[in-house]
C-alpha positions in Angstrom: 140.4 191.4 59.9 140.0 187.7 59.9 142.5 184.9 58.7 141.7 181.9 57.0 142.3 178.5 58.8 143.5 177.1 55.9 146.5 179.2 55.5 148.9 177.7 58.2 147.1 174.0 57.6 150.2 172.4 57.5 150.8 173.6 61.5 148.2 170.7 62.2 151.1 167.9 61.2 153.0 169.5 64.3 149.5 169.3 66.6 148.6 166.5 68.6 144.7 165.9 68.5 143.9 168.0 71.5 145.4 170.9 69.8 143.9 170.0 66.3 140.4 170.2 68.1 141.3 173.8 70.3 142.5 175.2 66.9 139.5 173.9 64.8 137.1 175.4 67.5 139.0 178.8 68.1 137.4 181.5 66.6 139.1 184.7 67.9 143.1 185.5 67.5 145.1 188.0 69.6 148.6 189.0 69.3 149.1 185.7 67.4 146.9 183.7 70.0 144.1 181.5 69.7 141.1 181.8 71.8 137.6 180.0 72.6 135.1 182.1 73.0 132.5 180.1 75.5 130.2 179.0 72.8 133.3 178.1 71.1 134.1 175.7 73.9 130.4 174.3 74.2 130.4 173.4 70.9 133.8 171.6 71.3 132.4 169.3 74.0 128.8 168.7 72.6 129.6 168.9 68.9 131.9 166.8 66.6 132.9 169.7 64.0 132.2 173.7 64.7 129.4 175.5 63.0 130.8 178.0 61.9 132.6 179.5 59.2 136.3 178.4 59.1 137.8 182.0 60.3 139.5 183.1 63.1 138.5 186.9 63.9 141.5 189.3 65.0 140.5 191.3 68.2 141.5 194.4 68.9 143.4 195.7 72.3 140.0 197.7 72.6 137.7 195.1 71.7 139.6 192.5 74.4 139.2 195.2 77.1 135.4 195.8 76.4 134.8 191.7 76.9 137.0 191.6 79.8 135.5 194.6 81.6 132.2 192.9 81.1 133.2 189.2 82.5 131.1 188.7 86.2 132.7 188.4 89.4 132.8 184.5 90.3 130.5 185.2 92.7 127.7 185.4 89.9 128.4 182.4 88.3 125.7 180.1 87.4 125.2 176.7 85.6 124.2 179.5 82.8 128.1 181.6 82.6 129.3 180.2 79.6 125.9 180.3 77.7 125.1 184.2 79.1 128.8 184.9 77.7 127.9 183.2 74.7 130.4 185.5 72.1 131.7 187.5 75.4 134.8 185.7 76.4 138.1 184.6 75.6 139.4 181.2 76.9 143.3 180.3 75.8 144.3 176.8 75.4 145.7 175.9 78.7 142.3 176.8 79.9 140.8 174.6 77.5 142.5 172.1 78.8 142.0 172.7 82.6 138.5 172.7 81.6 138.1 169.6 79.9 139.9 167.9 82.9 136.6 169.5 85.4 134.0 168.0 83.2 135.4 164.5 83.3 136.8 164.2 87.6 134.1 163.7 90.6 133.0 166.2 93.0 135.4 164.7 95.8 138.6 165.1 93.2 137.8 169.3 93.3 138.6 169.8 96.3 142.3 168.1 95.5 142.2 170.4 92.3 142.2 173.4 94.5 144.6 172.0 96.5 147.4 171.7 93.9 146.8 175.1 93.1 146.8 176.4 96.2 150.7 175.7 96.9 151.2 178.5 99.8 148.4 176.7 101.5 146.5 179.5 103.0 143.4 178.2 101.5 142.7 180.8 98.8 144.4 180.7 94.9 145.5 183.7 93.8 146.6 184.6 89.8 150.1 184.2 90.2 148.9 180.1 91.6 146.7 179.3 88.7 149.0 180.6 86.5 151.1 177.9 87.2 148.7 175.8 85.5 150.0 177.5 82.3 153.4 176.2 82.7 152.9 172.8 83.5 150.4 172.2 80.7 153.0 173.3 78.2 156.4 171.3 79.5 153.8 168.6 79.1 153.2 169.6 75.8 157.4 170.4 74.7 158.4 167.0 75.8 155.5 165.5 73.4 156.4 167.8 70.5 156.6 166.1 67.2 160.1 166.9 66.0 160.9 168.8 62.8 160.9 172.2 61.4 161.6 174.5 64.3 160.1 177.4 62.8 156.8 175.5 62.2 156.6 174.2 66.0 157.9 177.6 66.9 154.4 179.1 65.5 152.4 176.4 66.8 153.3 177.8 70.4 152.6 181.7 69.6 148.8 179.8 68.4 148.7 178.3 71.5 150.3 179.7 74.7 151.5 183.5 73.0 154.7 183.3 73.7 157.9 181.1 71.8 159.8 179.2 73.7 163.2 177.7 73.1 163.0 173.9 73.4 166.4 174.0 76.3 163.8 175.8 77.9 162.0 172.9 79.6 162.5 172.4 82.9 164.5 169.0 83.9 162.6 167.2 86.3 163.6 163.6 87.9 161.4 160.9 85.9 160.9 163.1 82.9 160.4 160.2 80.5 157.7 158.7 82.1 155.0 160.3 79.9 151.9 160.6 82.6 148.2 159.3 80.9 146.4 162.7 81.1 146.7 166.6 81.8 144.8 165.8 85.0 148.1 163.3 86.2 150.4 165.7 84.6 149.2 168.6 87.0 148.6 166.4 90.1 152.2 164.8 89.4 154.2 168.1 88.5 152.9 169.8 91.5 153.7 166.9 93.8 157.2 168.1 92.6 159.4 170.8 94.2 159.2 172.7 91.0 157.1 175.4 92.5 160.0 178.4 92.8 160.9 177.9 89.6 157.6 177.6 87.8 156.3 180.8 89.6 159.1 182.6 88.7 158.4 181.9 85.1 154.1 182.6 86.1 155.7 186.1 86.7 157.3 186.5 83.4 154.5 185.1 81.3 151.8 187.3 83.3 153.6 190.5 83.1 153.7 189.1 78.7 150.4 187.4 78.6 146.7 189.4 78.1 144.1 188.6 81.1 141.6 185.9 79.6 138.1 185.6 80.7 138.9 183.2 83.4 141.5 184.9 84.9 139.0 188.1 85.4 136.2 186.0 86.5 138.3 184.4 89.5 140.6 187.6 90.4 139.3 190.3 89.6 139.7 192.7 86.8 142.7 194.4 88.4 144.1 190.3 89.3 144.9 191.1 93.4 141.2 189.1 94.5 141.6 185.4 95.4 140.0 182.6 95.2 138.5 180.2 97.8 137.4 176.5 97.9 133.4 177.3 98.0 133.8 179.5 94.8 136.0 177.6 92.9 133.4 174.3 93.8 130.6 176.4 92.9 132.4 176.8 89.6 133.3 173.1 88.9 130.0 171.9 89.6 128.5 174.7 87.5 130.4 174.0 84.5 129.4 170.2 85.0 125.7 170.9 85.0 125.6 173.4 82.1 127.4 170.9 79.8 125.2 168.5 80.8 122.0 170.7 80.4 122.9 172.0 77.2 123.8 168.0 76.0 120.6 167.2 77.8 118.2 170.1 76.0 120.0 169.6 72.5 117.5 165.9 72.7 114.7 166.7 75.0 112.7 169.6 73.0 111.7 171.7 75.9 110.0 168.3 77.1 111.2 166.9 81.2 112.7 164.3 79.8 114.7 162.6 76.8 113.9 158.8 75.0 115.9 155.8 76.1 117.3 156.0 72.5 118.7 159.4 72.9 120.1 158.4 75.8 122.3 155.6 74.3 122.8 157.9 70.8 124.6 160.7 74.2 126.3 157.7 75.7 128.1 156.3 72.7 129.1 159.1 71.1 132.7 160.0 71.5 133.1 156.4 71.6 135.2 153.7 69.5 132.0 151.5 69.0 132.1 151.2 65.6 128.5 149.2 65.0 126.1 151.8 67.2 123.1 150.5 65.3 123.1 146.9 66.9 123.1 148.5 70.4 120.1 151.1 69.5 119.0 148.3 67.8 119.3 145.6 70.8 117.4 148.2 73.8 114.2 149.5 71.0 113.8 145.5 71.2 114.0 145.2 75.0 112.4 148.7 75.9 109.4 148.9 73.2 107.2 151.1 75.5 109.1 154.4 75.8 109.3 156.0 79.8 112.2 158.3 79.3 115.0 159.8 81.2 114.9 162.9 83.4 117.3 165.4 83.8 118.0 164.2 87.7 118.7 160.4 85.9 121.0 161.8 83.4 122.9 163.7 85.3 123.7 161.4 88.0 124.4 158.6 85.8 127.3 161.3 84.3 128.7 162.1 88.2 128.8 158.0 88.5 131.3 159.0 85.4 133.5 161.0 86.5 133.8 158.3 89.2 134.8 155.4 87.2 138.3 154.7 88.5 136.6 154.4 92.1 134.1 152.1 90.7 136.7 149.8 88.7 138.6 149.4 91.9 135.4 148.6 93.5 134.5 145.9 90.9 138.1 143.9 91.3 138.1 144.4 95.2 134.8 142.2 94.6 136.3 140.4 92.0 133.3 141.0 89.7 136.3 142.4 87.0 136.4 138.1 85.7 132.5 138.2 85.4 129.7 140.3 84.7 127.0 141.5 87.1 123.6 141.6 87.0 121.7 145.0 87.8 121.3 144.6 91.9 124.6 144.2 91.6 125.5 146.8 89.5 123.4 149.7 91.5 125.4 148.3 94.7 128.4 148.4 93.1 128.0 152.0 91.9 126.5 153.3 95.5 129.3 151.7 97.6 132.2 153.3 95.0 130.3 156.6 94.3 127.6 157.6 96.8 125.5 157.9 93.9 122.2 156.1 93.7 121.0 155.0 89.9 117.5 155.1 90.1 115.9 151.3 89.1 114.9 152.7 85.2 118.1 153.8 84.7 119.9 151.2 85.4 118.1 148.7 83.3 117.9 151.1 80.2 121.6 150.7 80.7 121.8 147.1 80.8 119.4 146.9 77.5 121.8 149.3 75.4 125.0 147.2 76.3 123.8 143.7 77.0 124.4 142.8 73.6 124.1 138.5 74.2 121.0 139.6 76.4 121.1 137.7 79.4 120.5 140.3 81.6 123.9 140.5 82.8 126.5 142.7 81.9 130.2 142.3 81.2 132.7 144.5 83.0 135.4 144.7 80.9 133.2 145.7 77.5 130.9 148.7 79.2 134.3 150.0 81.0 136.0 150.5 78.1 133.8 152.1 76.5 132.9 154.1 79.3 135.8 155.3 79.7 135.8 156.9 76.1 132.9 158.5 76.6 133.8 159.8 79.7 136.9 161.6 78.0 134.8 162.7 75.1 136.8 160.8 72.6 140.6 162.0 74.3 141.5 159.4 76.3 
């Protein structure tokens, strides 16, 4: 049984963009729920628009059971989980969204990930803790509801999260109209709260309601009573960081070690709000006419130097570099005291050559960060 997309079309004027994307992506409905298989979700962060055909597919209760049963214990994962699923999986949209927030935070921010979940702190995260991560993902998204027909918003929430839930529902916390900038500050703020009894009191209700996802199986277990400890749930981060990466990294390189400068800069300004690409591409085939290439090792440390870019912004004003721009020594410093990570010399000045636009071999702070920091959110700031 499948159900066009285009029938409840008009649910998308009640979505914020996050959800447009999830809904756009999804390609298998349960119960009234969305789901991502894990292609779905690689082609959601690598791709701007799915490839396939505009359906979502109904599963049955014995189809569901079949992919569950086959989902690996997290002690087989590999940078390889989501692509060996491929079809085999279902991934709900608070999920989505707790893994959009891995690819984009540093290795040193995991281990405060598993911190917040793990609010008994015995060190391990059991279902009933990461199921908390359901509920504060959607009072996030109740207080940011669009208003208007009820019904309409009311189906929006079955899509997404399975259950409906009156809007007197939300749970009245002090500060409530300060609207936090991501999901990543709305779970680290929310569980800095004393909200914790009453949010696993409702993790009980809506596991008891709620099928087991993919997830869910891979870190507890089919029968939900195994936990989860730090070294498993790094493993897992870092995984999921290096198999985006490799599959962003492969989708360029054609089997060769390495990719062109150019694809390099087409990777790093997509997701972007440059609007004129071509005079950047334009400006380093100019400055870099013999081609050396970039190696998997380059690329993939210039991304972790990413997901540290709030460390490295504080870095730049604490040297007040933020009122002038830097020139690469300075730059490769700048990133190794902030990040520990080390930019290899070829790197560095491929770098400068996409986004020194007036070319004088210097770069200006305020122009890469910003758009640095839209790629680094893949468009979602």
């Amino acid at each position: 049984v499948t159900e066009n997309r285009s029938d409840p079309e008009d649910l998308h004027l009640y979505a914020t963009p996050r959800e447009q994307r999830f809904r756009r992506f999804a390609s298998l409905e349960f119960e009234g729920q969305l789901y991502m298989t894990p292609y779905d979700f690689i082609q959601a962060v690598t791709n701007d628009e799915p490839k396939r055909a505009k359906k979502w597919r109904s599963l049955s209760k014995q189809e569901l059971n079949q992919i569950l049963m086959e989902t690996p214990p997290v002690w087989k994962g590999s940078s390889k989980l989501f692509r060996n699923l491929n079809e085999k999986g279902v991934i709900s949209y608070t999920e989505y969204l707790f893994l959009l927030c891995i690819l984009t935070k540093p290795h040193a921010g995991f281990r405060i990930a598993f911190n917040m979940f793990d609010t008994d702190g015995n060190e391990m995260v059991d279902k009933k803790e990461f199921l908390v991560l359901q509920e504060i993902f959607r009072k996030k998204n109740e207080k940011r509801e669009k208003k208007g027909d009820e019904e309409k918003r009311a189906m929006l929430r079955l899509q997404l999260y399975g259950y409906h839930t009156p809007t007197n529902s939300v749970l009245k916390t002090e500060g409530e109209d300060l609207v936090p900038r991501s999901y990543w500050d709305t779970l680290r703020r929310s569980t800095s709260q004393a909200l914790f009894s009453d949010l696993a009191e409702r993790a009980d209700d809506i596991s008891s309601s709620l099928s087991d996802t993919t997830l869910l199986v891979h870190f507890f277990g089919k029968k939900g009573k195994a936990e989860l400890n730090f070294e498993d749930f790094y493993r897992f981060m870092d995984n999921l960081q290096t198999e985006v990466l490799e599959i962003e990294f492969l989708s360029y390189s054609n089997g060769m070690n390495t990719i062109s400068e150019e694809d390099f800069a087409h990777i790093l300004l997509r997701y972007t709000n440059v609007e004129n690409t071509s005079s950047y591409l334009e400006n380093m085939r100019c400055r870099i006419p013999e081609e050396k290439g970039i190696t998997f090792d380059e690329f993939r440390s210039f991304f972790q130097f990413l997901n540290n870019l709030e460390d490295f912004t504080i870095a730049m004003q604490m040297y007040n570099f933020a009122s002038r721009s830097i020139g690469q020594d300075e730059f490769k410093r700048a990133v190794y005291v902030a990040t520990g990570v080390k930019l290899s010399p070829h790197l560095v000045n491929t770098v400068f050559k996409i986004f020194d636009v007036d070319r004088d071999d210097q770069l200006s702070y305020k122009e890469f960060i910003g758009i640095m920091k839209d790629r680094l959110n893949r468009g979602f700031r």
